[in-house]
C-alpha positions in Angstrom: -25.1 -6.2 6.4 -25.3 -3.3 4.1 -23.2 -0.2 2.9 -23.5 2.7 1.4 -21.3 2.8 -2.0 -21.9 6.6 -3.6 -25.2 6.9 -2.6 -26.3 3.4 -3.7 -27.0 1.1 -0.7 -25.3 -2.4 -1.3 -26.8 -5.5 0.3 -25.5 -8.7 1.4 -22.2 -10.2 0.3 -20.8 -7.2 -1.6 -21.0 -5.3 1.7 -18.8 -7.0 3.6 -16.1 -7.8 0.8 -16.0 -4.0 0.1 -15.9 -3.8 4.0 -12.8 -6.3 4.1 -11.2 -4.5 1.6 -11.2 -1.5 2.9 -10.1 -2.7 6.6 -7.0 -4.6 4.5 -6.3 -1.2 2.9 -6.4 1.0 6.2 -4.5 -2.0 8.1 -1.6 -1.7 5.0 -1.5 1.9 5.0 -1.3 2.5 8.3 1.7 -0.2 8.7 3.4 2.2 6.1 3.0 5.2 8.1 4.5 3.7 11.5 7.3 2.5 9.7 8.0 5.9 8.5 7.5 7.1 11.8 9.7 4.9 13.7 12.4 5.3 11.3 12.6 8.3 9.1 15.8 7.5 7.7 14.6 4.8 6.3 13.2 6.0 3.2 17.1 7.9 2.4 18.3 4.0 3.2 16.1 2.9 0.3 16.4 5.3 -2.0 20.5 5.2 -1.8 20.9 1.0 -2.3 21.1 0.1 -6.0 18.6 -0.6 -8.0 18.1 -4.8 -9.2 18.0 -3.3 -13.0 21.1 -1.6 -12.9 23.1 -4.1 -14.2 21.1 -4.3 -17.1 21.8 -0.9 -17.6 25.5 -1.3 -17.6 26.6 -0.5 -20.7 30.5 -0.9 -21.4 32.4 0.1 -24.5 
């Protein structure tokens, strides 16, 4: 197995762990984009919950 990398042909065991990586890569992104698309609302959701470092940013006087 061999692949291409910028013009310079990579043999062997490089290959396929570029090759893995970039399968992981389009398999995560792609998981991201269906969410979106099965629920659009869903990024408004996140965006209104609170933040975990708000309470350190609680300042009283």
């Amino acid at each position: 197995m061999s692949v291409s990398i910028m013009g310079i042909h990579v043999p062997g065991i490089i290959a396929s762990i570029v090759q893995d990586n970039k399968q992981a890569a389009e398999q995560a992104l792609n998981e991201i984009i269906n969410k979106h698309k099965d629920d659009p609302a869903r990024i408004i959701k996140e965006i209104q919950q609170p933040s975990p470092f708000s309470q350190f940013l609680d300042i009283k006087i």
